[in-house]
N, C-alpha and C positions, 0 to 999 in steps of 0.2 A: 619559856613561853612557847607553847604550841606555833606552828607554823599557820599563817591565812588560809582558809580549804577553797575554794572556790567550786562552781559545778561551769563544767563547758559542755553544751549539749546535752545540760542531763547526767553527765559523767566528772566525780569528781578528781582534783587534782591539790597538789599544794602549791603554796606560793614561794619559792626558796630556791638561795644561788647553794655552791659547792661548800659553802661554810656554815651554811643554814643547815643544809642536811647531814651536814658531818654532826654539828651541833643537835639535832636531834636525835641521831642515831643513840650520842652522848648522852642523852636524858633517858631514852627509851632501854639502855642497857643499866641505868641504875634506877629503872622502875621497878613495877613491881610483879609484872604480868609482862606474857609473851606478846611482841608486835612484829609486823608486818613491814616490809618495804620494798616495791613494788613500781613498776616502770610507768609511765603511762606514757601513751604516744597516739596519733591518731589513728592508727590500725587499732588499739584497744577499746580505745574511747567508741569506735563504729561496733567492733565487739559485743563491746559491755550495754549499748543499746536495745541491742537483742538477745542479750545474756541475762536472766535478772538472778540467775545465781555467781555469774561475774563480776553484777551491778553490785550484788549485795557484798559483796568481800571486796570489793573496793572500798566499798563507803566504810567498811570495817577495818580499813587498812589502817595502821601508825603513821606512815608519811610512804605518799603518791609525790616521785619525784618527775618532774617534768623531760623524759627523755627525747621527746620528739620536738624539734625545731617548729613545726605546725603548731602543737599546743601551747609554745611560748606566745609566737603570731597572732595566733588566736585569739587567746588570752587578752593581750593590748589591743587587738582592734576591738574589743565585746567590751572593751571599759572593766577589765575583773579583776584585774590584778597584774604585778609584775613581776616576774621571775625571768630567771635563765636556765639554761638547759643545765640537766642535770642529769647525765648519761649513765646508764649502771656501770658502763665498760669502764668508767674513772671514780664513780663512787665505791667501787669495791677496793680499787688498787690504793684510793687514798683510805681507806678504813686500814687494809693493812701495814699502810705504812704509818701509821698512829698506834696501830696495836700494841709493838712491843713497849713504847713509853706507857699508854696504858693500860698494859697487862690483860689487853683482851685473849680469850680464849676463843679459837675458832674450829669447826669441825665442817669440810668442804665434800659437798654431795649432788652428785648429777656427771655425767659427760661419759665417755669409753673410756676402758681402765687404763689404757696408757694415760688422756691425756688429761686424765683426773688426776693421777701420781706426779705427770710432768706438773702439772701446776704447784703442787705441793712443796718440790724440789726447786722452781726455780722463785715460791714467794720464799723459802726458807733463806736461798740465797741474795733475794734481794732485797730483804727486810729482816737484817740478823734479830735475833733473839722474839721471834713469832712463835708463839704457841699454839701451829696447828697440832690439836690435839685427836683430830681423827677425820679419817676420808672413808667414804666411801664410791665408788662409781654408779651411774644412773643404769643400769642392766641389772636391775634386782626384781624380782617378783614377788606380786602383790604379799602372798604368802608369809615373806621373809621381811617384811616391812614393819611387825612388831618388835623384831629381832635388831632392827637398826635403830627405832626409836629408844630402846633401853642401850642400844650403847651408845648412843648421841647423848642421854641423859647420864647413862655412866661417865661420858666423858668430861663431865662440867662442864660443853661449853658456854659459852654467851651467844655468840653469833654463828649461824647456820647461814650459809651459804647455797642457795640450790641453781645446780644447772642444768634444770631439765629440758630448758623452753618453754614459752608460752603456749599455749596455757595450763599446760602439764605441770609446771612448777605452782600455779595458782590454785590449781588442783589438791595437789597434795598438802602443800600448808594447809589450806579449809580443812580439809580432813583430819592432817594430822598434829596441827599445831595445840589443840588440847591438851595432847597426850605428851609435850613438849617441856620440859625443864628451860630452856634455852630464853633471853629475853627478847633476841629478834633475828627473824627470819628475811633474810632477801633472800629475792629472785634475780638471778645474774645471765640467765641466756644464755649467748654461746661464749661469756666471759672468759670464763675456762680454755676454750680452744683459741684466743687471743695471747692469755699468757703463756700457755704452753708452744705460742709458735705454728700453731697448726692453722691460723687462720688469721688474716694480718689486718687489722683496720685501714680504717681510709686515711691516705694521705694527709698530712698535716693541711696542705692549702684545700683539698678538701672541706676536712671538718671545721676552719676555720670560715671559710665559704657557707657552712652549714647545709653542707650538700655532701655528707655521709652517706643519706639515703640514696642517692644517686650511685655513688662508687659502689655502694652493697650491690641494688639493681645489675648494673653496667656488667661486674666481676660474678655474680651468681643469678641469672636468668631464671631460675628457676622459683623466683621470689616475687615475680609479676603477678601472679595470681593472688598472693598478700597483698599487695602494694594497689589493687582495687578499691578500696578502703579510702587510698588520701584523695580521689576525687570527688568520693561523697562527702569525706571529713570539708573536705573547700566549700563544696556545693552548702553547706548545711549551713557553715559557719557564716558565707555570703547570706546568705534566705535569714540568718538571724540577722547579720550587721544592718543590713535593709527592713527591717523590722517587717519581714515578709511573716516569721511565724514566732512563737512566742517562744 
């Protein structure tokens, strides 16, 4: 069964805890066509308002996982539905650590050629018997991107992994997911430079606080100019709670 879709703002999202979307993933890799799986958060969701080629590959997504604590909040105060967060930074590591029982094939693409490789080596070791069956790093040009999709499709995987960032990574699916063998596509961020060590999540009383975004903020200043976005995500979602605008 399809997960709930809901629209927050106009933007939609899925309804679904970490065993909803593992469970979809599960359906969507013994489908029959290529899918999508895809972050949302409140920076996207203000995005994708002003994007309507964002808007539209959204709504064409397989499953919009709820990764921003906003769009949970949100969600339950508009009456739309209930879910819990559902971070890419943990739905990737839990796909791989299911993979070897079932036999997923993975082929991991996006990040610098170190710490694209280091990921490779330390999911191999910490998920024996994974079959990543092929990496590539995100420093490829345009040119050379027919040359990847035929060996992403030589490679038989199932799952593609991309880490290019947003909106670079949502880019390129649109584009290239046609031309794709593979049944589903995430977008993982800066995933890759978390397992490789190169860049460290938040604190456990953090993320449990649901105040991740804040530890990002605090530790990379340079992400304020993003983070403009959650006080109009507030502003909007109050002007609907109050039935200020439709």
């Amino acid at each position: 069964m399809k997960p709930k879709r809901i629209e927050l703002l106009g933007v939609p999202a899925d309804c679904v805890n970490m065993d909803q979307a593992l469970e979809a993933v599960d359906n969507m890799i013994n489908g029959n066509r290529a899918e999508t799986v895809i972050a949302v958060n409140p920076e996207k969701i203000i995005k994708a308002q002003n994007d309507p080629a964002l808007l539209d590959f959204l709504q064409r997504a397989g499953l919009l996982i709820p990764d921003g604590i906003g769009v949970i909040l949100a969600s339950r105060m508009l009456g739309l539905g209930v879910m819990e967060r559902v971070p890419g930074s943990e739905l990737m590591p839990a796909i791989c650590e299911r993979a070897p029982k079932s036999g997923y094939k993975l082929f991991l693409f996006g990040a610098s050629p170190e710490v694209n490789q280091k990921t490779v080596e330390v999911l191999r070791e910490r998920y024996p018997g994974i079959q990543i069956v092929g990496n590539q790093h995100g420093y490829i040009d345009d040119e050379d991107m027919p040359q990847l999709v035929q060996r992403i499709n030589d490679s038989q995987a199932q799952l593609l992994l991309i880490a290019l960032g947003s909106p670079k990574q949502e880019l390129w699916m649109d584009k290239y997911l046609p031309q794709l063998n593979v049944k589903v596509c995430q977008g993982v961020g800066g995933t890759f430079d978390v397992i490789a060590g190169r860049v460290k999540r938040a604190p456990l009383l953090f993320r449990k606080a649901h105040l991740e975004w804040f530890y990002r903020l605090a530790s990379q200043p340079k992400r304020l100019l993003r983070q403009t976005a959650l006080p109009k995500f507030v502003f909007q979602v109050l002007l609907k709670r109050l039935n200020l605008v439709n």
